[in-house]
C-alpha positions as MATLAB code, in Angstrom:
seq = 'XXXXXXXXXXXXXXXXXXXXXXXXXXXXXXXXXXXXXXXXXXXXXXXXXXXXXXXXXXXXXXXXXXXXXXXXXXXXXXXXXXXXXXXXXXXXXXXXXXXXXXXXXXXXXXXXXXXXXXXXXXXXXXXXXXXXXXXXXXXXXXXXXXXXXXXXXXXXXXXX';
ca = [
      88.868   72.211  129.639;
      90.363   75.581  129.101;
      89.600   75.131  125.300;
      85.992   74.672  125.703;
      86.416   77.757  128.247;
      88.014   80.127  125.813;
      85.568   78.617  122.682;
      82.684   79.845  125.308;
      83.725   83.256  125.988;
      84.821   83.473  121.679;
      81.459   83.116  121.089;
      79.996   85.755  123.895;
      82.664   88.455  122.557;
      83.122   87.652  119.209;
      80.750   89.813  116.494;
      79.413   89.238  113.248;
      80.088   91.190  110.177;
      77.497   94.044  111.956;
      80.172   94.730  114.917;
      82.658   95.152  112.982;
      83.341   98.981  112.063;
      86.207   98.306  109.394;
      85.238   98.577  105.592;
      87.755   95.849  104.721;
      86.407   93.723  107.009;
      83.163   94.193  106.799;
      83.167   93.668  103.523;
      85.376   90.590  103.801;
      82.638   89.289  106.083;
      79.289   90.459  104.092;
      80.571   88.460  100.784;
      82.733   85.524  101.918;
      82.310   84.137  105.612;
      78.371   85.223  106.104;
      76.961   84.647  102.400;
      75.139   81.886  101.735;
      77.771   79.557   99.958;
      78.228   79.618   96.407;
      81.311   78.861   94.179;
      84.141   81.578   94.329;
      86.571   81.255   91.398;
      90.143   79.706   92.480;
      90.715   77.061   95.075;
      94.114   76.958   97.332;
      95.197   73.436   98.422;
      95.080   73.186  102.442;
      97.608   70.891  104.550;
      95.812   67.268  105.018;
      95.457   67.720  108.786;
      93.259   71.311  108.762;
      89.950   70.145  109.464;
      87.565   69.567  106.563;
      84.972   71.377  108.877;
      86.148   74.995  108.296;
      88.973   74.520  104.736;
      85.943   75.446  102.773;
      85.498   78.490  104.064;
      89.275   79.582  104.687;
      89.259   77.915  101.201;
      86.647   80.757  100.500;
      88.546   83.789  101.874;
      91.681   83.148  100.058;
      90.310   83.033   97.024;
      88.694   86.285   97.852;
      91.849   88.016   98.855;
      93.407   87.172   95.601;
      95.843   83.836   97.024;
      96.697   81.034   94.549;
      99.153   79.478   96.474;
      99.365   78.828  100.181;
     102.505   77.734  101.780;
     102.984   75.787  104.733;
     105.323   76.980  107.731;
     107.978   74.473  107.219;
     108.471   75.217  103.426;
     110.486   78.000  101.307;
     108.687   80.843  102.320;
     107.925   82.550   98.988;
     103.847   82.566   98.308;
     101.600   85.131   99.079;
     100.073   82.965  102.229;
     101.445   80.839  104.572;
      99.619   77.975  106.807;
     101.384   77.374  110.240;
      99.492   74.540  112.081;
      99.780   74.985  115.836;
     102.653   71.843  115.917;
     104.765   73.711  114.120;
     104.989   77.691  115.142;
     108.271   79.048  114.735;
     108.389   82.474  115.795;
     110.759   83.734  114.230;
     109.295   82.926  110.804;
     106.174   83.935  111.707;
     107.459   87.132  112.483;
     109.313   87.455  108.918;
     106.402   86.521  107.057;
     104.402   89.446  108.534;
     107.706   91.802  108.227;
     107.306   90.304  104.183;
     103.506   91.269  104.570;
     102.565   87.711  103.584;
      99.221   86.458  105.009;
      99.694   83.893  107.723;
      97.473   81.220  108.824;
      97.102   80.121  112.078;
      95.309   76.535  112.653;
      94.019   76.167  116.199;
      95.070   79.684  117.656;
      93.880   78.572  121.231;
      94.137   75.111  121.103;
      97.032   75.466  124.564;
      98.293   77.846  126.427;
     101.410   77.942  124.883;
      99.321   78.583  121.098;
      97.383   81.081  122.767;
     100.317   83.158  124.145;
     101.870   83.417  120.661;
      98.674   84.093  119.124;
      97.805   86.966  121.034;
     101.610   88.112  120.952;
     101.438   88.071  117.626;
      97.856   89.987  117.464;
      99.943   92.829  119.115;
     102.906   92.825  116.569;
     103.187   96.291  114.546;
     104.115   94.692  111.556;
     100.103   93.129  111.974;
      97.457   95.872  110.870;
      94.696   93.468  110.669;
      94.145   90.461  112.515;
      90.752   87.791  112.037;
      90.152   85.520  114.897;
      87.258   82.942  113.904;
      88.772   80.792  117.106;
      89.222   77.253  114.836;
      92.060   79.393  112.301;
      93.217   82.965  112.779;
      94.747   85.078  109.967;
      97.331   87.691  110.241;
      97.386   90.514  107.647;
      99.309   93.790  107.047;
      97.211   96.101  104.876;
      98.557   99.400  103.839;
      97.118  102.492  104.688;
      94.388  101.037  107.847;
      95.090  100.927  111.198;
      95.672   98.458  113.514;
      92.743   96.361  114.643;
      91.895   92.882  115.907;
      88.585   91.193  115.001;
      87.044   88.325  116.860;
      83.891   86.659  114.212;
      81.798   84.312  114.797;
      82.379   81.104  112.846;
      79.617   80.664  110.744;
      78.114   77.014  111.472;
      74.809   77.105  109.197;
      76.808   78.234  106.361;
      79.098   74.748  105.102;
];
């Protein structure tokens, strides 16, 4: 029940790519999560259990920000991205991905309490500059030179 609660209040808080006030983001939101879908070049192979619902789009965004090769948490921790479904969070390499400025993925951010807690721990990390939160996957970036934000965005149903 406290799921559904926290997918409620997501979508009363959350923005589009309008509330947003970073260029990177914005940007990242105008031409990948909001357009109308067309075929990006590259595609990054997603674990078999991330829903099929919202891979095309996380699908889209990788491809966007340049990834070829996503890794998940449990495996040699080497690509540009790495996938940690909410099963499987281990803080500590979560934390050394972002201190190796790696992109993490994170399936199901509020799926329990216990998700939730890390997920918003993790938010508040300074080795985080930008964090996404589209409520169904959240990703974790460090970006030189911009400062430290947190963006909640409206998953974009109509669009796959």
């Amino acid at each position: 029940m406290l799921y559904y609660w926290r997918m409620l209040q997501h979508f009363f808080v959350s923005n589009s790519r309008h509330g947003t006030h970073s260029p990177f983001v914005y940007k990242l939101a105008d031409q990948v999560i909001y357009k109308k879908k067309e075929e990006i070049e590259g595609s990054v192979d997603l674990p078999t259990k991330f829903s099929k619902t919202y891979c095309f789009l996380l699908q889209d965004i990788l491809a966007y920000l340049g990834v070829h090769e996503l890794q998940r948490g449990r495996e040699k921790q080497d690509a540009a991205a790495l996938f940690f479904e909410h099963d499987e969070l281990d803080v500590s390499k979560l934390k050394l991905a972002m201190k190796k400025k790696q992109i993490v993925i994170m399936d199901q951010p509020h799926k329990n309490n216990k998700v939730h807690t890390l997920w918003n721990h993790l938010v508040q990390d300074s080795s985080v500059t930008v964090s996404l939160d589209l409520f169904y996957f959240g990703l974790l970036l460090y970006r030189e030179g911009q400062r430290k934000e947190h963006f909640l965005l409206r998953y974009p149903f109509w669009k796959y």
